[in-house]
PASEKE-801652 format. One record per residue (C-alpha): x, y, z; residue in three letters. Coordinates in steps of 0.02 Angstrom, whole numbers, padded with zeros to 5 digits, always signed. Last residue first. Example, Ala and Ser with C-alpha at 12.3 -4.5 7.8 and 13.67 -1.06 7.14 Angstrom:
2
+00684-00053+00357Ser;+00615-00225+00390Ala;
This chain:
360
-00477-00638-01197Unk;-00595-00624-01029Unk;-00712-00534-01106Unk;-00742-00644-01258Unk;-00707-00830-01144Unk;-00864-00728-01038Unk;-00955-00703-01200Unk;-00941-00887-01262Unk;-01014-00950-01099Unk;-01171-00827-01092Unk;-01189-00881-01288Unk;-01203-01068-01256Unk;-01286-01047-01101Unk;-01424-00922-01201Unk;-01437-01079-01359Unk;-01446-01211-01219Unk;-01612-01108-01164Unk;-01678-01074-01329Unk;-01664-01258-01372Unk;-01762-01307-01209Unk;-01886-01191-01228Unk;-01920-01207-01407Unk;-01954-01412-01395Unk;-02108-01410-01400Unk;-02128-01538-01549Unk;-02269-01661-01478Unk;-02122-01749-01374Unk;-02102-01596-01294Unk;-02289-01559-01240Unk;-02312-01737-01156Unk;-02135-01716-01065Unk;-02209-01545-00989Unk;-02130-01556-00817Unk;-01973-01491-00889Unk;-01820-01491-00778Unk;-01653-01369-00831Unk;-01487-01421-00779Unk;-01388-01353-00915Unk;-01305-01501-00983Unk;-01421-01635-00891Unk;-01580-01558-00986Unk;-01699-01665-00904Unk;-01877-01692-00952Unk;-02032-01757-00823Unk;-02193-01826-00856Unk;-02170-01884-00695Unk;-02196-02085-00752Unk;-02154-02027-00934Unk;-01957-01981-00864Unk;-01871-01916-01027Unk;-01700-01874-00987Unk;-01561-01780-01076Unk;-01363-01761-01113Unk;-01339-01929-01062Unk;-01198-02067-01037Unk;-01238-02188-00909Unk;-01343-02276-01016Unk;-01229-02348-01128Unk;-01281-02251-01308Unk;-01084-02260-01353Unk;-01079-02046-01344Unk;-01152-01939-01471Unk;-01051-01794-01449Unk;-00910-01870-01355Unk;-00876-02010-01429Unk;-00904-01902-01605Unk;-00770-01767-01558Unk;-00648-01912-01475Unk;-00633-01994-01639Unk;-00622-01850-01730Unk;-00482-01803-01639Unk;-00379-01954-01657Unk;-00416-01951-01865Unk;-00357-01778-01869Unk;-00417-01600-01940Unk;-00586-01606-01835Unk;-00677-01538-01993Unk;-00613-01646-02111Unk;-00721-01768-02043Unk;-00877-01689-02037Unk;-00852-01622-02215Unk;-00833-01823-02258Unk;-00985-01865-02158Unk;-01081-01725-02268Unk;-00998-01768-02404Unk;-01077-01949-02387Unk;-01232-01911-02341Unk;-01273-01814-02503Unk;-01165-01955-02590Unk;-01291-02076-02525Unk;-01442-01997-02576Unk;-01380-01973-02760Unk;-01333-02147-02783Unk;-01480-02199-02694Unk;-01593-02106-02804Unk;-01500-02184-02959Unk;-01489-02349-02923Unk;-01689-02329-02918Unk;-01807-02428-02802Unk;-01774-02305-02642Unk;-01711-02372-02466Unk;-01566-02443-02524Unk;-01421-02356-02462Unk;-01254-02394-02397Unk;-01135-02257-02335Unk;-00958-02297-02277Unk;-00808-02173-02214Unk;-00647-02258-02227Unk;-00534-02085-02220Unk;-00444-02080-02390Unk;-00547-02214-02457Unk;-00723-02133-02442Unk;-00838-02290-02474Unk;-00995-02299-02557Unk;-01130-02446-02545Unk;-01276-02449-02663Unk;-01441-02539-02672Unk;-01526-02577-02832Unk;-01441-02721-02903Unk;-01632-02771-02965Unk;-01712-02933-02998Unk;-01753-02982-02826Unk;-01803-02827-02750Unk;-01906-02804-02897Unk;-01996-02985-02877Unk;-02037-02932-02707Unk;-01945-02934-02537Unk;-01965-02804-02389Unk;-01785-02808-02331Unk;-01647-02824-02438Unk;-01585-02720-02575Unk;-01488-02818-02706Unk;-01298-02755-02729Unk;-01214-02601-02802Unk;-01018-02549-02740Unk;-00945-02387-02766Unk;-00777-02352-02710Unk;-00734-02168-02686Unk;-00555-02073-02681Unk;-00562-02064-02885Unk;-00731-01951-02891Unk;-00625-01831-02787Unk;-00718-01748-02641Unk;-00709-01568-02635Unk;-00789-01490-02475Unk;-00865-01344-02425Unk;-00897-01248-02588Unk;-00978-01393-02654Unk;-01090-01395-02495Unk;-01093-01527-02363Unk;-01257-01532-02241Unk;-01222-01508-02060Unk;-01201-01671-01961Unk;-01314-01694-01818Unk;-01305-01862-01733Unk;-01457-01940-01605Unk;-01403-02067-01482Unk;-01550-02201-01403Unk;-01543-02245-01241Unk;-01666-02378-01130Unk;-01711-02350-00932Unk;-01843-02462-00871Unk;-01992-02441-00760Unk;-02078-02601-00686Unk;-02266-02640-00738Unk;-02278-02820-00730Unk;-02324-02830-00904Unk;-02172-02761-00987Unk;-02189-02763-01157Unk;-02283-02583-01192Unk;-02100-02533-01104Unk;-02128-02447-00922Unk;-02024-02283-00935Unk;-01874-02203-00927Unk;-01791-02131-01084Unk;-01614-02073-01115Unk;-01547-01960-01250Unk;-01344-02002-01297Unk;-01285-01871-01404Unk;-01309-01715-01522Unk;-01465-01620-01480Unk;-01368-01463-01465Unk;-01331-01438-01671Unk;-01545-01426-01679Unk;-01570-01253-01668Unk;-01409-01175-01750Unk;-01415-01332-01879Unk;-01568-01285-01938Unk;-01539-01099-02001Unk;-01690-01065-02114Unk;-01747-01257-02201Unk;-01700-01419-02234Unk;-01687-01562-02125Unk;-01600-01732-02210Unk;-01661-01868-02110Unk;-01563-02044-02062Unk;-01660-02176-01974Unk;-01575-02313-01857Unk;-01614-02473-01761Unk;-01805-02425-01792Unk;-01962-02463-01700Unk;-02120-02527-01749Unk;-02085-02702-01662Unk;-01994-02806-01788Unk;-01851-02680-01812Unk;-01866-02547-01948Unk;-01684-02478-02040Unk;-01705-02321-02127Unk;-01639-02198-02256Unk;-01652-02039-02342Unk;-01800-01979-02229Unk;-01838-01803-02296Unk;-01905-01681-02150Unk;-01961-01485-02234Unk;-01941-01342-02114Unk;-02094-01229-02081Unk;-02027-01207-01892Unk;-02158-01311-01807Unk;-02144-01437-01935Unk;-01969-01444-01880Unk;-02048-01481-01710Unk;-02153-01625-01763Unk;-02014-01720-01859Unk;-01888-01702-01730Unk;-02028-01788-01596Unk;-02097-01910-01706Unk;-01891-01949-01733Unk;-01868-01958-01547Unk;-02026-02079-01531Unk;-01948-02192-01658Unk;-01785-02193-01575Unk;-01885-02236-01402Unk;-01951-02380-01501Unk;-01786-02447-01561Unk;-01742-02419-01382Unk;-01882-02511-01302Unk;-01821-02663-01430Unk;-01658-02694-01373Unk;-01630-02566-01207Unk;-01468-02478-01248Unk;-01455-02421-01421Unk;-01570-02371-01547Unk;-01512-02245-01690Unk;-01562-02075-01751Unk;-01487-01992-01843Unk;-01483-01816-01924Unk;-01431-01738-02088Unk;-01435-01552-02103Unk;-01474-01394-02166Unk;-01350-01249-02151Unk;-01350-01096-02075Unk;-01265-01114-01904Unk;-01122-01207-01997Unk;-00997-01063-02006Unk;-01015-01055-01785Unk;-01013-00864-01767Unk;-00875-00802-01666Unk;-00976-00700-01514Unk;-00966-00516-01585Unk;-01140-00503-01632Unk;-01181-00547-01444Unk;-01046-00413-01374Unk;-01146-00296-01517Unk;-01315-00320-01442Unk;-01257-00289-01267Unk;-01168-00106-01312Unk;-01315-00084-01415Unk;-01454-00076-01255Unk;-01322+00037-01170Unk;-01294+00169-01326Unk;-01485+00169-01338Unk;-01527+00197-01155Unk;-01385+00344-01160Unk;-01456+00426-01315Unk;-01635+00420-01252Unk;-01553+00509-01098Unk;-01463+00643-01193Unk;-01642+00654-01307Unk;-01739+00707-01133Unk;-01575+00829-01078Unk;-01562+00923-01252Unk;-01744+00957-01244Unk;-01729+01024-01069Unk;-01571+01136-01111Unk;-01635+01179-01230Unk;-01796+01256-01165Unk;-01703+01324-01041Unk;-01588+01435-01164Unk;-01417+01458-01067Unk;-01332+01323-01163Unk;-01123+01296-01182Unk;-01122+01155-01068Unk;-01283+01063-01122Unk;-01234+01087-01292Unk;-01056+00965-01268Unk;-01172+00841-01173Unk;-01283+00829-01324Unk;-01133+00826-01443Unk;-01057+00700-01346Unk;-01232+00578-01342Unk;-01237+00621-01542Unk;-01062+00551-01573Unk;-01106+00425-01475Unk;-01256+00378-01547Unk;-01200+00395-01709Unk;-01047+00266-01678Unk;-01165+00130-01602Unk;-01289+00148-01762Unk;-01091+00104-01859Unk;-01075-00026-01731Unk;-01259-00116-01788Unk;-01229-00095-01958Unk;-01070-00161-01941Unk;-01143-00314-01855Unk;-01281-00340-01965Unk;-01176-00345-02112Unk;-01028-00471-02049Unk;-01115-00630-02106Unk;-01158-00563-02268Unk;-00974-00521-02302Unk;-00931-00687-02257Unk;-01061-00779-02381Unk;-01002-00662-02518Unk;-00824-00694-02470Unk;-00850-00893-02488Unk;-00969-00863-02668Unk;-00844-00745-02734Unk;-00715-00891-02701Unk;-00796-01035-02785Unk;-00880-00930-02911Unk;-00715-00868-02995Unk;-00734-00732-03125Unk;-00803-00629-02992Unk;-00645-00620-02881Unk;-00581-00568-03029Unk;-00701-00450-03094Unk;-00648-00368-02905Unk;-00817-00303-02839Unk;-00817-00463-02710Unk;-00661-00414-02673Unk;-00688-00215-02640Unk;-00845-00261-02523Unk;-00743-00378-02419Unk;-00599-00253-02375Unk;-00745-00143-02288Unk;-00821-00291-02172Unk;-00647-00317-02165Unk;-00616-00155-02069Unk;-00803-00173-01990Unk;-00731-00306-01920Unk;-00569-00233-01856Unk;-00660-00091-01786Unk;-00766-00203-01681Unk;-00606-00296-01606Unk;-00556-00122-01556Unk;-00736-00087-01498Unk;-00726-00245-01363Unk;-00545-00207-01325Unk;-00586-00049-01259Unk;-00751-00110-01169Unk;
């Protein structure tokens, strides 16, 4: 545990440092950078707090034991026993709290962000299944008092869609739903299918956190802007109006096109929301190559081989391939219950990261 409190010292060393900067009138003067260390220092609070409650108890566990050695008085000696052992549960039960605080914090864990959904294998069963998927998102962030914007959407003939893009807002989104990137893959007899046979379709769901100023600075220079008519439900608007709008990153060839509100305007500002967020995605991963590889292998090419989850409707059945945990509760977790499953790639996550911690 040496290393553990050594590493805990050091944080509640910049925990200190942190307080002095964002005092600084300098560090003041410039939002940008008060606003990065404020977010930082808030991040840290709970664990100091938690390491200087640590320190107490020890100090009072040695005092205790100290007493206990020096003590004729019986009474004492019996009161200073009963709060020794108090001491000792607490010290234990904040040992494991502060080995959790001490994970590294993923910086994202508290943003919004945007999701999609698209189809892929299985034509029109897939479109569905990415229609289910979103009923499903949409359900469970109601769950969780977030608020679901759909900032755009492409419908196939059958009710389902070939993609839908949400922006998810609300109290640390992306740390629940950052696991439910990739390939998600459904068995079940399609409401085509009249002789009754099972089939397996895919649809991939991406989570990018939501870009903010202070995350990324895109140059108004380094985008191309294009306006065109919007397609798609038709109208004598529609057909009068360049409403529709296509940017384009040029420094990494990231695209966004957006029509699915009347005004320019509301798809210019949609499409620049998704936009940095792509772009902050991006950036992220450092290098084209790796990027590349990141989002193969987060969200996969939607063949249905590749799966991070299965939803059998015949057993009423969900599969958690990363983790190996079965759900007979499909029914339940389509209708938003997703908690258990999220909770449970949440622990793995953590019981992983604090075994690379120990073993550092």
């Amino acid at each position: 545990m040496e290393e553990i409190f050594d590493k805990l010292q050091a944080v509640a060393d910049r925990y200190d440092e942190l307080n002095e900067l964002i005092s600084d009138p300098e560090v003041i003067a410039d939002s940008q950078r008060f606003m990065k260390l404020s977010k930082e220092e808030g991040s840290l609070r709970e664990t100091v707090e938690k390491y200087n409650q640590y320190k107490q108890v020890t100090q009072t566990i040695s005092d205790d034991e100290e007493l206990l050695r020096e003590t004729n008085d019986d009474d004492l000696t019996a009161l200073t026993k009963e709060e020794l052992t108090e001491a000792r549960e607490e010290q234990a039960q904040l040992e494991k709290e502060l080995e959790v605080l001490l994970i590294p914090k993923d910086p994202n864990d508290d943003k919004n962000i945007i999701m999609e959904i698209r189809g892929a294998a299985g034509g029109d069963e897939a479109s569905l299944f990415a229609a289910d998927l979103y009923s499903m998102y949409l359900h469970y962030a109601e769950k969780q008092g977030w608020k679901v914007e759909v900032v755009d959407r492409n419908e196939t003939e059958v009710g389902g869609f070939k993609e839908i893009a949400l922006m998810i807002t609300g109290d640390k989104v992306y740390s629940k739903l950052k696991f439910e990137n990739g390939a998600h893959r459904v068995q079940r007899v399609p409401v085509t299918e009249s002789a009754g046979r099972v089939h397996t379709s895919t649809a991939t769901v991406g989570v990018m956190p939501e870009a903010e100023d202070v995350d990324v600075d895109i140059d108004p220079k380094d985008i191309r802007v294009d306006v065109y008519r919007s397609s798609g439900a038709g109208g004598q608007h529609v057909n009068k109006t360049s409403s529709a709008v296509r940017m384009t990153h040029l420094p990494t060839g990231i695209v966004v096109a957006m029509q699915d509100e009347r005004s320019q305007q509301q798809n210019r500002a949609k499409a620049m929301r998704i936009l940095k967020s792509r772009v902050y995605d991006y950036y992220q991963q450092q290098e084209q190559s790796a990027y590349d590889q990141k989002r193969k292998d987060a969200i996969g090419t939607g063949d249905r081989s590749e799966r991070i989850r299965t939803y059998n409707y015949p057993q009423n059945r969900v599969t958690d391939h990363r983790i190996g945990l079965t759900l007979n509760k499909l029914d339940k977790i389509m209708a938003g219950g997703l908690d258990e499953i999220i909770e449970a790639l949440i622990v793995a996550d953590q019981t992983q990261k604090l075994e690379q911690l120990r073993n550092e």
